[in-house]
N, C-alpha and C positions, 0 to 999 in steps of 0.2 A: 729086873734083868731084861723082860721082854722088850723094853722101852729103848733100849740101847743096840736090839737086832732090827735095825731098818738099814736102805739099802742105801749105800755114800752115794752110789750115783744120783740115784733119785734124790738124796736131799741136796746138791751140787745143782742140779737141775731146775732145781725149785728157789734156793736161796739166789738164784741169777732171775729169779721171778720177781717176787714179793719183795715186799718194802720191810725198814728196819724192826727189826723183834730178836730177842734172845735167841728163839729158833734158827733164825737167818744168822745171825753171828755163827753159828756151832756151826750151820748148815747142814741140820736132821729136822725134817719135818715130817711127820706120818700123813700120806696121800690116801684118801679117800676111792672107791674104786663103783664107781654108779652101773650096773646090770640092767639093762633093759629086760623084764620077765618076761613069760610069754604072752602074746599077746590074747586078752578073752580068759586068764586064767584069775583067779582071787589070788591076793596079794598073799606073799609063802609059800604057794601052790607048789610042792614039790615032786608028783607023778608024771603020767605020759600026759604034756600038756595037747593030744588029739582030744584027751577025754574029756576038754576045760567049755564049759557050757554060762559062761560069763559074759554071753555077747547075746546081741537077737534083732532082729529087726523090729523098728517100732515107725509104722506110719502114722502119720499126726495132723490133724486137720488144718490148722496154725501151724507155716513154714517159718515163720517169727519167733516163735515160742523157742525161748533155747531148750527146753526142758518140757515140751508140748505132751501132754496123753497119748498116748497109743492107741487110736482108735482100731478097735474092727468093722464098722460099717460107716456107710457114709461117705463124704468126697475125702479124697486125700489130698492132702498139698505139699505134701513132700515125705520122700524116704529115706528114713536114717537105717544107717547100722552101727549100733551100738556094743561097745566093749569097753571092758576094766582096763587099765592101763596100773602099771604099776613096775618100780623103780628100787631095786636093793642097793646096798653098801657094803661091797665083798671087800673092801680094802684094809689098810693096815691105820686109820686114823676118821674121824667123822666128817663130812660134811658139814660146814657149817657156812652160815649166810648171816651178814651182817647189814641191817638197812639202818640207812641215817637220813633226818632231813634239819634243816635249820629250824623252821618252824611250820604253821599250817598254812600259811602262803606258798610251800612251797609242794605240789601236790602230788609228786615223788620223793621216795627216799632213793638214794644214792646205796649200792649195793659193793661190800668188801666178803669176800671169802678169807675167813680164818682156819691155823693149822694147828693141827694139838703137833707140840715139840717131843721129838725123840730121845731129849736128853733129860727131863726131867717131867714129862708126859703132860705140863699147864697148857691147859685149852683156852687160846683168849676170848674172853665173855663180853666182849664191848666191840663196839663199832672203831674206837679209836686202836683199840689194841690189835683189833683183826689186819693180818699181814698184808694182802695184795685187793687193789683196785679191780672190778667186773664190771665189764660196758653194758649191764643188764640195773631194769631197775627197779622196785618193791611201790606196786599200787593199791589202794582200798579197793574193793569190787563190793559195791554198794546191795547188789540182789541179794534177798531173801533166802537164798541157800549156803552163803557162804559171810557176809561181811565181817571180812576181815584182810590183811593186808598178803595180798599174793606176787608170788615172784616170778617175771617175765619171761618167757623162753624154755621155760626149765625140761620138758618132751613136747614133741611136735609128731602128730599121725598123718600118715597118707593113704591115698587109695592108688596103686600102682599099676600099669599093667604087665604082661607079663617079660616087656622086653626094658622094663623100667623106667618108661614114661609116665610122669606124674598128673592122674584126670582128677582128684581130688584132693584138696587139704584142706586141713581140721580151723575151726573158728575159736576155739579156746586155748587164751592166751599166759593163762596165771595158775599158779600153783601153791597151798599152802602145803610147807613139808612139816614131816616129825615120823616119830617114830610109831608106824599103826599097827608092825607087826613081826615078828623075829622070823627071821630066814630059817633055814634047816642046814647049811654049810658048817664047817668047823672052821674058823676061825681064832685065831690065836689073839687076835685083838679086840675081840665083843667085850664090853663092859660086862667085869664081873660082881660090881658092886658100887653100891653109892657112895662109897665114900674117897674113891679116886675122882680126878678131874673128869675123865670122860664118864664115870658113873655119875656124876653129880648133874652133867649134860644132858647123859639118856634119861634122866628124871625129868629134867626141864623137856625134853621132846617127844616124851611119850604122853603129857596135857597139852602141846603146845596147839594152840586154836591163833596163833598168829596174827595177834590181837586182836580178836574178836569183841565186836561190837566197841569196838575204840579210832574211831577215824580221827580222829584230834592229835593220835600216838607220832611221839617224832622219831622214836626207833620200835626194829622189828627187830625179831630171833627167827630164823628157818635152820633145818638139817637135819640129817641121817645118819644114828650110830652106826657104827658096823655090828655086821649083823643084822639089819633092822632094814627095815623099806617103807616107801611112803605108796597110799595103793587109791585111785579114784575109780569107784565103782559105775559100772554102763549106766545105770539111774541117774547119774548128776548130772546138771546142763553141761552141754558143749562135748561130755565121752562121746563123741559120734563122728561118722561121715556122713555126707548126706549123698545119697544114692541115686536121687529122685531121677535125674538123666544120663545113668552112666547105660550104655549097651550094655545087652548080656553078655558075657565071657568070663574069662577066670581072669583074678585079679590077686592084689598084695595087698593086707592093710598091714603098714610098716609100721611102726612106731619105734621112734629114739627120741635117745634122752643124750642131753648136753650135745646137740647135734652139731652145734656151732664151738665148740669146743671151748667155750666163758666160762668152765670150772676146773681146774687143774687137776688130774685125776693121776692115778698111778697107771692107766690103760686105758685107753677108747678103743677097744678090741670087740667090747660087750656092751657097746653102745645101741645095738640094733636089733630086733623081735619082728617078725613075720608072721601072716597067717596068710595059706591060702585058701580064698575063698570062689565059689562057683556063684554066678550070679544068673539066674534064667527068669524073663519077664515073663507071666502068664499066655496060654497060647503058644508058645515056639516063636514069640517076638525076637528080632533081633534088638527092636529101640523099643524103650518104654512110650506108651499111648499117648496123646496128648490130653488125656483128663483118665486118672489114674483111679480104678476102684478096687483094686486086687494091688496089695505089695508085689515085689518078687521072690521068688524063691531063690534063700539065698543057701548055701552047704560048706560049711568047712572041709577044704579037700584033703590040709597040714597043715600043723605048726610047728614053727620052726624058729625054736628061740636061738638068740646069736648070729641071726641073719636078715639081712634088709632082702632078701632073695628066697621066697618059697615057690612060687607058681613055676613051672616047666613048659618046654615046649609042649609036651607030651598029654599035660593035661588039659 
């Protein structure tokens, strides 16, 4: 019965999207709803996200290193600040990503977003079957912490100041999704069991390694049950800004997801995560040193999930 309480406009709206599918003929699609969490919190994190201690500064000798040691003594070559990022699926149907390529000449897959149907709840499992075309595209990332095939675009972090000019953004460009962790929300739509269509999905996405160690592979799976989120912990290369020459002051690290709006969602309302942070160079510098031996101190002043805006004038 649940399958049949989704909303005509929304599937109206969607079927004027997406290419030919059963779904589209009825015009009921269940839309997917991406949450940007807070920002520095672990993935599910459901408390006061001020409490969320997932972020730190790490200076690193090697400004190269996407993933460099954190050194405490010695020359520094550059300042990161580091945090989890992480992305739920509050909506009424899963995320799902479809990559396709002809063969290994061609050194992209071509990426389609498919919709589980409201009338009879099939989630299409194929690249051919997946409903609408996405100007985004699915590439191998060859490094040792990750090879496997990741999808372009999918959140993007800044470092903002507080009147919303942007003095840093983020180097990391790909994301493998699946399902890493269950939300605490009540929704009506979370897979209840493996043996429906979207159960049979959250099974495939809660292993899904996105073809791991298969660069040869000519299609890829990514996505997000509801209920579920996908979460990159400050540890992995590229969760970072890099700080190394921002002035002290207070600032934003934004983070959003589907920022360019290449996945159809049921709301980009909750697209956007904030934290304010206090940044002071050693000494009462206004600019950091020109040969750096001391990070800076950095302080979380607020977090402020659901918003590209936490820093005030005031602070």
């Amino acid at each position: 019965m649940r399958r049949h309480v989704a909303l005509v406009v929304t599937g109206v709206l969607v079927a004027a999207l997406v290419g030919p599918s059963h779904a589209q003929a009825v015009g009921l699609v269940l839309l997917p709803d991406l949450r940007q969490a807070p920002v520095g919190c672990a993935g599910g994190f459901a408390g006061d996200p001020a409490g969320c201690v997932d972020w730190d500064v790490c200076p690193v000798a090697d400004a190269a290193a996407p993933n460099g040691e954190c050194v405490a003594t010695g020359p520094i070559g550059a300042v990161r600040l580091r945090f989890t990022t992480s992305a739920d699926n509050v909506g009424d149907g899963p995320l799902l990503i479809h990559g396709s390529r002809r063969d290994t000449g061609q050194a992209r897959m071509t990426a389609r977003q498919a919709f589980q149907s409201a009338v009879d709840g099939s989630v299409p499992m194929t690249y051919e079957q997946a409903q609408q075309a996405i100007p985004t595209t699915l590439y191998y990332e060859p490094a040792a912490a990750h090879q496997h095939w990741h999808l372009l675009g999918f959140e993007h972090f800044q470092l903002r100041t507080r009147s919303g000019e942007t003095v840093v953004v983020d180097r990391k460009n790909g994301f493998c999704l699946g399902d890493r962790y269950p939300t605490a929300d009540r929704l009506p739509h979370r897979p209840a069991g493996e043996l429906s269509p979207e159960g049979r999905l959250a099974a495939l996405l809660r292993e899904n390694r996105c073809g791991h160690h298969a660069p040869e592979a000519l299609t890829a799976v990514q996505g997000i049950s509801v209920g579920y989120g996908d979460d990159y912990l400050h540890t992995v290369d590229f969760q970072w800004l890099d700080i190394t020459a921002v002035p002290s002051g207070v600032y934003d690290v934004v983070n959003v997801v589907n920022g360019d709006r290449t996945l159809t969602e049921k709301s980009y309302s909750n697209n956007a995560s904030s934290m304010a942070v206090s940044i002071r160079w050693p000494g009462g510098a206004t600019r950091p040193p020109a040969t750096i031996t001391q990070p800076p101190e950095v302080r979380m002043v607020r977090n402020c999930p659901g918003s590209a805006q936490c820093a005030t004038s005031r602070d």
